[in-house]
C-alpha positions in Angstrom: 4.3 5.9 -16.3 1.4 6.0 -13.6 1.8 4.8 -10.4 -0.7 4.4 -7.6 0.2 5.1 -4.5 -1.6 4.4 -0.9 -1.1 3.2 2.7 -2.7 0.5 4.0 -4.1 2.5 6.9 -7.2 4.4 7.3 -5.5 6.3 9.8 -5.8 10.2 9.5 -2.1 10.5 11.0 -1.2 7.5 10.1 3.0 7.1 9.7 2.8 4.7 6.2 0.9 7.7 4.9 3.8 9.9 5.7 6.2 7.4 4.2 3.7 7.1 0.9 4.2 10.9 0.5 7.8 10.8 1.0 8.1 7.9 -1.7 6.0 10.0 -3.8 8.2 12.5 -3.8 11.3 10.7 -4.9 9.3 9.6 -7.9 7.6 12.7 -9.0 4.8 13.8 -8.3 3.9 13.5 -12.0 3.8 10.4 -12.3 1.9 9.4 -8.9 -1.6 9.6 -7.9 -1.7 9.1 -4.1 -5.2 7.4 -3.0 -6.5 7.2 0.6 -8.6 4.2 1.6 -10.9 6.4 3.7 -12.5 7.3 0.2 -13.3 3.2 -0.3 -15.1 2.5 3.0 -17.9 0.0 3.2 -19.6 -2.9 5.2 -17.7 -5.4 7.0 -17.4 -7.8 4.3 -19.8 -10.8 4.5 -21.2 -13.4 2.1 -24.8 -12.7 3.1 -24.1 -9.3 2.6 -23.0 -9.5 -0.8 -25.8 -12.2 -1.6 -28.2 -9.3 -0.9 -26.7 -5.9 -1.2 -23.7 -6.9 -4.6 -20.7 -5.5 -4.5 -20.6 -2.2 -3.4 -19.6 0.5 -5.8 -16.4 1.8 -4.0 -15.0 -1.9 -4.3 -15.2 -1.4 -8.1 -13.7 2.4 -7.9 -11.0 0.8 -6.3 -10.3 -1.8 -8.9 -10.8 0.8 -11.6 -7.9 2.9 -9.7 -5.2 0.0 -10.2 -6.4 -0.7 -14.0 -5.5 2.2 -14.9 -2.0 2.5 -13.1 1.4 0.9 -14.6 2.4 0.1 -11.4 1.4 0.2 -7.5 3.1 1.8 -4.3 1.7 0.4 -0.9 2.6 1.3 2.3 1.3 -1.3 4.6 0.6 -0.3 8.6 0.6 -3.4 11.1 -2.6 -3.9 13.7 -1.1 -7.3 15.6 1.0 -8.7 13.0 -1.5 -8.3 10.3 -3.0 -6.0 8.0 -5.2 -3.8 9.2 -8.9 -4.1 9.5 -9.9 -1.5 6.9 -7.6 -2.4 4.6 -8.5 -5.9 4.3 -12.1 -5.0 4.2 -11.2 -3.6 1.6 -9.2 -5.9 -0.4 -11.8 -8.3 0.3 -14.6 -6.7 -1.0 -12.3 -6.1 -4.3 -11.5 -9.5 -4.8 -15.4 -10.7 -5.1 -15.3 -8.6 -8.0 -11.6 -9.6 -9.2 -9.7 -11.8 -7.6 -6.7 -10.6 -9.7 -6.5 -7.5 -7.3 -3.3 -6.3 -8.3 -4.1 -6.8 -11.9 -0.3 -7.7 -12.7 0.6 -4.8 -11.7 4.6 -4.4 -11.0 4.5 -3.2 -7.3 7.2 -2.2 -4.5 6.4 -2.9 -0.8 6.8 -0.8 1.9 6.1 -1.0 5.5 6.8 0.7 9.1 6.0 0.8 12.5 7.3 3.0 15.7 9.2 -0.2 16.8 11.7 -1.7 15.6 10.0 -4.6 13.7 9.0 -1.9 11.2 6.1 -3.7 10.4 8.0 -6.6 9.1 5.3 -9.5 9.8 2.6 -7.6 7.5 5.0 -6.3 5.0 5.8 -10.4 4.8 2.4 -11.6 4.5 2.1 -9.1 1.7 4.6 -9.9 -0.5 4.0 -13.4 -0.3 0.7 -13.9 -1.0 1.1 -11.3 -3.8 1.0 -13.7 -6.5 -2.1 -15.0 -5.8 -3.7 -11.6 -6.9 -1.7 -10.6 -10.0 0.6 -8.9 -8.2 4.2 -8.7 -9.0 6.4 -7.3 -6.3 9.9 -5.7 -7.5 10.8 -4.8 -3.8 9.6 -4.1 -0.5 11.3 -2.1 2.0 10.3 -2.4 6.2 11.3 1.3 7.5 12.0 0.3 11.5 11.6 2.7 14.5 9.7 5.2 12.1 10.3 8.0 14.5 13.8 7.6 15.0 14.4 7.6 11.4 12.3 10.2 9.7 12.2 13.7 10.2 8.7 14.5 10.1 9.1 18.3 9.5 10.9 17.6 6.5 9.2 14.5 5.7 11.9 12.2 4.9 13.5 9.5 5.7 17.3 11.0 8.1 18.9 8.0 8.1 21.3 7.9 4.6 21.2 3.9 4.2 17.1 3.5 4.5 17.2 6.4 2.0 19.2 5.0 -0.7 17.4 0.9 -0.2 14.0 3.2 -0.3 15.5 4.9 -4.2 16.8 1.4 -4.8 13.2 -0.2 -4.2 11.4 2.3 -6.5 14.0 2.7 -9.3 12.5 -1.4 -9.9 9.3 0.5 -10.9 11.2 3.2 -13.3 12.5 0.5 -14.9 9.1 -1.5 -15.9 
């Protein structure tokens, strides 16, 4: 099994990067390719600019990334209850080429924040619209007060019970 893994951030320190590796690790690191969205930038999107310009390539590298994957990790960070801006660039751009996205892919959820919210309101706009990009979430997972419960030195997650719902989240993809 191949799973693609990334955060929603474009963030060089970002915390759902942190959290992506982490999740990585639990899986094997084997069986996950971690992607950064950095490697996808382009133009805001705009219908004038794709009436001109296409699509641009990276859109299409992106959407070859997930074909070829089982099943997706995302790790969503939060920019005022929403997704962030380069993430959803991103997505958009994608979805003029495909608007199956997600390709029905099986996918597990995550999402934090340094409050205690945990990035809850994205994390729920996620998973619900899901569906209407092919997705198929098994589980999603908000990780609250990031810095109060991971140990960034050893990059994982301290507390024992956000541990164990985090292995119970991607066990769902083991099991595709």
């Amino acid at each position: 099994m191949k799973i693609l893994a990334f955060a929603a951030s474009n963030s060089r320190t970002s915390i759902n990067k942190q959290l992506i590796a982490y999740a990585a690790s639990l899986l094997g690191t084997d069986m996950v390719e971690i992607v950064d969205i950095n490697d996808y930038e382009m133009p805001i999107y705009s219908s004038d600019l794709e009436q001109a310009h296409g699509i641009p390539e990276a859109a299409s590298r992106f959407l070859n990334k997930i074909e070829a994957a089982d099943a997706l990790l995302i790790s969503f960070a939060e920019h005022n209850g929403n997704y962030t801006a380069a993430y959803k660039n991103l997505f958009d751009w994608a979805s003029r080429e495909n608007q199956k996205v997600y390709q029905g892919k099986p996918i597990v959820m995550l999402s934090t924040s340094p409050g205690p919210g945990g990035a809850k309101s994205v994390l729920s706009l996620a998973t619900g619209s899901a569906h209407y990009f092919d997705g198929e979430v098994k589980a999603s997972l908000s990780v609250p007060s990031f810095y109060d419960n991971f140990d960034q030195g050893k990059g994982e997650l301290k507390d024992p019970e956000l541990k164990a719902q985090l292995k119970a989240a991607l066990a769902k993809l083991e099991t595709n």
